[in-house]
C-alpha positions in Angstrom: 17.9 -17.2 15.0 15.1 -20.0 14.5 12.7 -17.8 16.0 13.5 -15.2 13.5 13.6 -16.7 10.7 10.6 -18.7 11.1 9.0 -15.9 12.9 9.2 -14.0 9.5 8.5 -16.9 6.9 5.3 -17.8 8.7 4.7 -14.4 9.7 5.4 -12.9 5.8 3.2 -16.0 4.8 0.2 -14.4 6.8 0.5 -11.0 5.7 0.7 -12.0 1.8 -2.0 -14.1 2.4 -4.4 -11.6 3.7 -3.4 -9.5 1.1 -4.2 -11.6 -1.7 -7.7 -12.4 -0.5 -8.2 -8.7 -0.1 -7.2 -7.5 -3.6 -8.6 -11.0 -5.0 -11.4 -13.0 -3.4 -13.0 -10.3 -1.0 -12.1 -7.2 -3.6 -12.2 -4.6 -1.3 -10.3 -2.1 -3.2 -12.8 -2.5 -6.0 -13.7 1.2 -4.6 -10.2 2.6 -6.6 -10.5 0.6 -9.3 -13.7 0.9 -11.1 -14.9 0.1 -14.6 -15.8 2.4 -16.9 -17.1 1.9 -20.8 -15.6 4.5 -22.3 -12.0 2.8 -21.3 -11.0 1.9 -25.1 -11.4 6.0 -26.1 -9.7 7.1 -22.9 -7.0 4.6 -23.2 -6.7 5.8 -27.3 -6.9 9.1 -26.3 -4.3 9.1 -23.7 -2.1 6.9 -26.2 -1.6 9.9 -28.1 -1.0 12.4 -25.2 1.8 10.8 -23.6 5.2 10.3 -24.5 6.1 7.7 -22.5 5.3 6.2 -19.1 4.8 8.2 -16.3 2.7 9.9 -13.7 0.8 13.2 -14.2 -1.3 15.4 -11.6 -4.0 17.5 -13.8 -4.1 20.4 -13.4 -0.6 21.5 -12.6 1.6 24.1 -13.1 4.5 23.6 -15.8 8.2 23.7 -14.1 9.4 27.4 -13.8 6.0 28.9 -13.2 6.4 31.9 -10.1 5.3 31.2 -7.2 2.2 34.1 -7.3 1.2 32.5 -10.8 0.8 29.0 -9.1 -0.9 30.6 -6.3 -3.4 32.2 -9.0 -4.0 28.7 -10.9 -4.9 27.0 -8.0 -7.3 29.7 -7.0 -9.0 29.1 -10.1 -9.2 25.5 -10.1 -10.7 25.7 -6.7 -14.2 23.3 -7.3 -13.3 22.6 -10.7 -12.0 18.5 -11.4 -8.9 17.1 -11.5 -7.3 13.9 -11.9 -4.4 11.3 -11.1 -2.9 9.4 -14.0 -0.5 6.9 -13.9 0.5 6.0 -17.8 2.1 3.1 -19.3 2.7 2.4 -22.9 2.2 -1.3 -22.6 0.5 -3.9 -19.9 2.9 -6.2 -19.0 1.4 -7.7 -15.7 4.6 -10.1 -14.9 2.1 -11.8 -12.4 4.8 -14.6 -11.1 7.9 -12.1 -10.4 5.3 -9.7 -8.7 4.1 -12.6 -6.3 7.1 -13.4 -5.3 8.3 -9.5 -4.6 5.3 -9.3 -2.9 6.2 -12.3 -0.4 9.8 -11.7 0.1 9.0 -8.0 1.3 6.5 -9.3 3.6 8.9 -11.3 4.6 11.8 -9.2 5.1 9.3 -6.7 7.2 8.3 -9.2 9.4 11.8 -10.1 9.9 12.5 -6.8 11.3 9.7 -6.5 12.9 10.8 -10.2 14.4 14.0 -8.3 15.4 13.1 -5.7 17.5 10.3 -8.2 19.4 13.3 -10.9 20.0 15.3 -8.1 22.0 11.8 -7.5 24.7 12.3 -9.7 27.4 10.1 -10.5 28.6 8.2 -11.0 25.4 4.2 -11.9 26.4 1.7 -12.5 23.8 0.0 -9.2 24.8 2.9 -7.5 24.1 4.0 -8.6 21.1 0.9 -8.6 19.6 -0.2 -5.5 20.5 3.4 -4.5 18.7 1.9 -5.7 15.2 -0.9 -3.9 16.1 0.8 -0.8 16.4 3.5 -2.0 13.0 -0.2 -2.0 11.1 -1.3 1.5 11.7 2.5 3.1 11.1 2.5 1.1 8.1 -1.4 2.4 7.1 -0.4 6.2 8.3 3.1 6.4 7.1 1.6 5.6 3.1 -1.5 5.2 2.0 -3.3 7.6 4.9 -0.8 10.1 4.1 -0.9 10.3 0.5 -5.1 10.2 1.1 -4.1 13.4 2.7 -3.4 14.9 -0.5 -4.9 12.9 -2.8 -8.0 11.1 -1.7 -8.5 7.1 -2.4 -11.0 5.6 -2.8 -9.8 2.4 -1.1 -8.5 4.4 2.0 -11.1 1.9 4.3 -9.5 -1.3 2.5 -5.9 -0.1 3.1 -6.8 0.3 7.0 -8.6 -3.3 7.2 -5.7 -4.6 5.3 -2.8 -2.7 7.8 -4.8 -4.1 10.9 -5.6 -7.4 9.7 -2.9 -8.9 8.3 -0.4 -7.3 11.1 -3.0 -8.8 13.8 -3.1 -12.3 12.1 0.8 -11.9 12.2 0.7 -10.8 15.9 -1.7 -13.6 16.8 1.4 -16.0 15.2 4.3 -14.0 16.8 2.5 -13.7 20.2 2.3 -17.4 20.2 5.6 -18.1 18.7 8.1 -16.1 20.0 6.9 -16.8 23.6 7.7 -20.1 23.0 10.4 -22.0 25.2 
């Protein structure tokens, strides 16, 4: 149980870490979030779109539209832009209670990542690291590579050096750890 659970503290710890300096210090998802001057009118001008919070896909078909119609629009928006938007009425960037989200989900998947590498036995470091390895790219494909799919990002580089790093810097602490008599 000691292995586990400080497995995944330290572990969580590593991840978190890596992913502060990336959306922080090093800013390497800069890419998806870029400035632009106009931001006051776009922001007044969505103000009065929207009814309330939410996320819109432009252009898309309203609910109830035939199948053949939907087929049509999208024909004719072929080469023609279109955009994401996520809405909300008011900022409220509760920085504190999203840190500590953040760690304790790191945490908790590390612990169950701790879990399944506790049950190899033989566990080696190559092994084990190797294992975060692999937890980093289902992690990268399962999300953000598969919603790039659909709707590109920007960032889609970051969120690959983010899922390999972090899950290697945890493997390098695992594959030393866990070994451990």
């Amino acid at each position: 149980m000691k292995k586990l659970v400080v497995g995944a503290l330290v572990g969580g710890l590593l991840i978190f870490i890596w992913q502060t300096l990336s959306w922080t210090v090093l800013n390497l998802h800069e890419a998806n979030q870029q400035y632009t001057p106009k931001q006051d009118t776009i922001l007044q001008f969505l103000g009065n779109q929207f009814s309330g919070d939410g996320s819109y896909l432009l252009p898309k078909s309203p609910k109830g539209t035939s199948t053949e119609e939907m087929q049509k629009q999208m024909e004719s928006n072929k080469g023609k832009p279109w955009v994401e938007i996520q809405y909300h009425q008011a900022y409220n960037a509760n920085m504190g209670a999203n840190i500590a989200r953040g760690l304790v989900v790191d945490i908790i998947l590390v612990a169950f990542l701790c879990w399944i590498l506790l049950k190899i036995n033989p566990a080696s470091f190559s092994t084990i690291f190797t294992a975060c390895i692999f937890t980093g790219i289902i992690v990268f494909t399962n999300s953000p590579y598969t919603v790039h799919i659909w709707y590109p990002k920007a960032d889609i580089m970051a969120h690959l050096a983010d899922a390999i790093l972090s899950w290697g810097l945890c493997g390098l602490w695992l594959g030393w750890w866990i070994p451990k008599k």
